[in-house]
N, C-alpha and C positions, 0 to 999 in steps of 0.2 A: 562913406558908410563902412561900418567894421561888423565882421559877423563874430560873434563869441561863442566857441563852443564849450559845453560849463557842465558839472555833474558835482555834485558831494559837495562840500563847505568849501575849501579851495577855490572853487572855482564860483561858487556866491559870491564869493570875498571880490574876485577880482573883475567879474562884474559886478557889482558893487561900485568898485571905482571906476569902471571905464563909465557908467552911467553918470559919476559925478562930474567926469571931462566930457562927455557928449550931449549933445540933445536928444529927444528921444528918434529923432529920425534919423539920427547917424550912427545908432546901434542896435545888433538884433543878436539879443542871447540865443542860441539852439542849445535845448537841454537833454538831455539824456534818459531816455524812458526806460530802457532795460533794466531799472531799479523796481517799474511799477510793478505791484499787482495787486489782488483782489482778495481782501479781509472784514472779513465780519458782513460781509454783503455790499462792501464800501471798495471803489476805484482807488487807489493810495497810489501817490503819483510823488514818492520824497523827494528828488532832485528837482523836478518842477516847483515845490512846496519851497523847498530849501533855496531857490532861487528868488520867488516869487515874495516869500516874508521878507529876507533880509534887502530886496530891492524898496520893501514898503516902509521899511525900517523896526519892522516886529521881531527879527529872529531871534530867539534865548539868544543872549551875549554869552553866555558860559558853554552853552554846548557846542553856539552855531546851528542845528537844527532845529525845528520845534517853535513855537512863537511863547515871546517874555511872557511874564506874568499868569502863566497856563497854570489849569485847578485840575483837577481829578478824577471828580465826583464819580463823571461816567463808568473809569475804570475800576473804581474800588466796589461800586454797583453792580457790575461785571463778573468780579473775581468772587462778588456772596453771591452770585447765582451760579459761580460753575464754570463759566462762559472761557475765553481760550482769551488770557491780558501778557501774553509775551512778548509781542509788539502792542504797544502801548499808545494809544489815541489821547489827547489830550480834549477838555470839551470846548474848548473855542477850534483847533485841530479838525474837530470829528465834523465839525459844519464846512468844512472844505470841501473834505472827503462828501458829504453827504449832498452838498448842491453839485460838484463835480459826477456824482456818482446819479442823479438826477438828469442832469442835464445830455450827459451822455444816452440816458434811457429815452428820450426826448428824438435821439439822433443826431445830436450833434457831435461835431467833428470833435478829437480830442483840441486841435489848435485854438476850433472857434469857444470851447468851454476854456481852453486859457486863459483865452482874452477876455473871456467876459470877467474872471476871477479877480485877472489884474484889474481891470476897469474898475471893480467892487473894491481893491484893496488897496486902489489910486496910485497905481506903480503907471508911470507914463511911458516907461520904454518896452518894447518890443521883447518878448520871451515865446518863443516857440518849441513846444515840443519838437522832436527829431524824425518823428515819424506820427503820424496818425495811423498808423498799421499797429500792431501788437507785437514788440520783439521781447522776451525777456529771459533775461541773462541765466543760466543753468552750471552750480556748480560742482563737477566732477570730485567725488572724495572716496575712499576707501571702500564706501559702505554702496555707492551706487552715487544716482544724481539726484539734487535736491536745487529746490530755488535760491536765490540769490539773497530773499530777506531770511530766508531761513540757516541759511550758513553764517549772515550778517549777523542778525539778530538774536535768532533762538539758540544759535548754538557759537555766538559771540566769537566767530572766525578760528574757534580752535581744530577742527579738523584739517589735516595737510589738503591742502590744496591740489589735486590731479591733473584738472584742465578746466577750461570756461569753454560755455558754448552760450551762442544768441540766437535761442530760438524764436522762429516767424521770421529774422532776419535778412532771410533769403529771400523773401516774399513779397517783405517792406520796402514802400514806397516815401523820398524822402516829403515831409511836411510841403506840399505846397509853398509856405513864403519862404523855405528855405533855396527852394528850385529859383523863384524869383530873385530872391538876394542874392545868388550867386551867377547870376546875369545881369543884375543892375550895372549899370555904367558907373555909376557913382562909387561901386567897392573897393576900397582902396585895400583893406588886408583881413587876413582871418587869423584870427587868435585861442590857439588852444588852451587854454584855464589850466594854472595847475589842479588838475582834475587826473584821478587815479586812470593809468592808462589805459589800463584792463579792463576795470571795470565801467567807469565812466563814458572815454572816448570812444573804447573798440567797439561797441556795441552799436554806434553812429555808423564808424569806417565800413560796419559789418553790410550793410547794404550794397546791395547790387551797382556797382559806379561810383559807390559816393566817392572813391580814394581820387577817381579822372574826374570827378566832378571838381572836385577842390582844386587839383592841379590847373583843369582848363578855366579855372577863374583869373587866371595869368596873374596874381597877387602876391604879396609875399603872405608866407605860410608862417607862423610864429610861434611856439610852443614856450610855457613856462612849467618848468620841471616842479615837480610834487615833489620829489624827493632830493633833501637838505644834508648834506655830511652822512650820505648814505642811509637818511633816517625819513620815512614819513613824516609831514608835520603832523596828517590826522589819516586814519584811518586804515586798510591794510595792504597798503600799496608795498610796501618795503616786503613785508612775511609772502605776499603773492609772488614777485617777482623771485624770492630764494626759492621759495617751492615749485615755480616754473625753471628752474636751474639758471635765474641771471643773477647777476651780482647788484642789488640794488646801490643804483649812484645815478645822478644827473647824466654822464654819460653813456648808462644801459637807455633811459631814457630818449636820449638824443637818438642813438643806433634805435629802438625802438620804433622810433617816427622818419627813420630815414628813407627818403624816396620823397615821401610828402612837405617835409618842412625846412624853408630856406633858415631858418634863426632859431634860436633854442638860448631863452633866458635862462640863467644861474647864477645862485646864490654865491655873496663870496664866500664861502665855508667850501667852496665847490671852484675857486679859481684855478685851482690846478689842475684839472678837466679840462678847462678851456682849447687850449693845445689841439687835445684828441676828440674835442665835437669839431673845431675846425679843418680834422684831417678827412673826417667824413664829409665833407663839405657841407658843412652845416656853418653858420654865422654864430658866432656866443656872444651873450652878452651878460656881464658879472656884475651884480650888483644886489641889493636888498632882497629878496622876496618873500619871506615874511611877515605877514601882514598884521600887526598886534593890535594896531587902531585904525579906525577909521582913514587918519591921512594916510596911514602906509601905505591902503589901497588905491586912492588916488594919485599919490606917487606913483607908484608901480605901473598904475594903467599910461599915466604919461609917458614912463620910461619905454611899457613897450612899446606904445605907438610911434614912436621917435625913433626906433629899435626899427620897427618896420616899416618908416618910410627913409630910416639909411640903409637897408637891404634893398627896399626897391630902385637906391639912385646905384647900388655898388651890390648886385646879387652876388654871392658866394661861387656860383655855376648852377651849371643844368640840374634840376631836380631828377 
């Protein structure tokens, strides 16, 4: 079994394809909640969303988030009456949110309304939120602190960045089948998505143990870098890391994850790094990661799983 941890389009993509090399009981997405929260009266849960369509095979091709052939109506309804359309619902979209946003009021756990969602949109592998607690990401700018879709969205990431904080984080407890999966006998490795590190991953790590949770899973630990010739492929991973004072490159990323992760896949745009993720004892591994179609992604997922079971016959050293 392989646990995937996955946030933002990156890391759809690359489950995505580990779901086309697996069954569905040999993999379990953990997604990233610190992106959710609460608009228009609606639960909005995008990296679950963003996971969950492009598993079903619906997500916009052009965006990656958002599902194809999405209409409007709602919002432009919205915007005659006044109403707040800066994050923007689409109306097949807005019934996610609105049975999510039900089902929850019902009592149910965020994990067990997951599952029912997938069930509903016939994705047959395993997608679990990271927490059913409430953690969500706060980001520090000039001005004071503001939430995370609001620096994302409303204000399209042009504020310099200060600091991130994950708040409830402290509090949160991990998902249930996530505590499970990382005691199953059967785990062979855990794979971090190129998924933005900051915003994505840390907000998982932010929990109380999670970083000795992963470690005592005795596995190899595998990470594939978001950042390509020192460039995002999507989203604000490169502008975060300058304004946090790192040099964005695969290997800030590598040192980013150090302590937790035996292998760290890069891009060959990025083979010249390799070297210096190997000096931190970290394993590299140089090849495509890019994902433009479909196969790329299945590629990829074979490459790293291959990846991480030649780290666990020849591990790099002690984590």
């Amino acid at each position: 079994m392989i646990i995937a941890l996955a946030g933002g389009v990156g890391g759809a993509k690359l489950v995505d394809g580990l779901a086309a090399v697996l069954p569905p009981a040999e993999l379990l997405a953990v997604v990233n909640t610190g992106d959710d929260f609460d608009h228009l009266g609606l639960r909005v849960c995008p990296d679950l969303d963003t996971v969950m369509y492009t598993l079903a095979g619906r997500a916009n091709p052009e965006t990656g988030w958002g599902l194809a052939g999405e209409s409007w109506q709602f919002m432009q309804a919205l915007e005659r009456l006044g109403g707040e359309t800066w994050f923007r619902l689409g109306d097949q979209d807005l019934a996610t949110h609105v049975r999510r946003t039900g089902l929850l009021a019902q009592g149910r756990t965020l994990s067990e309304v997951t599952a029912s969602l997938c069930a509903a949109l016939g994705v047959a592998h395993r997608v679990l939120p990271m927490s059913d607690d409430p953690v969500r990401t706060m980001v520090r700018i000039d001005e004071g602190e503001i939430g995370f879709q609001d620096y994302f969205v409303r204000r399209h990431c042009e504020p310099v960045l200060r600091g991130l904080r994950y708040a409830g984080a402290e509090a949160a407890r991990p998902a249930p089948g996530l505590l499970q999966a990382l005691g199953d006998a059967r785990l062979r490795a855990i794979v971090l998505c190129p998924s933005n590190p900051y915003l994505s991953i840390a907000p998982l790590l932010a929990m109380p143990g999670m970083r000795e949770r992963l470690r005592a899973a005795r596995v190899p630990v595998v990470a594939v870098s978001p950042i390509v010739g020192g460039q995002a492929i999507k989203g604000p991973a490169a502008k975060i890391m300058r304004e946090l004072g790192h040099a964005p490159s695969a290997l800030e990323v590598a040192r980013h994850y150090r302590g937790l992760v035996d292998g760290c896949v890069l891009d060959h745009a990025d083979a010249a790094l390799s070297e210096d993720v190997a000096a931190l004892g970290i394993a590299p591994l140089v090849t495509a990661t890019v994902m433009h179609a479909r196969e790329d992604r299945a590629r990829l997922a074979q490459e790293v799983l291959a990846f991480a079971h030649q780290v666990a016959a020849n591990p790099p050293g002690a984590r």
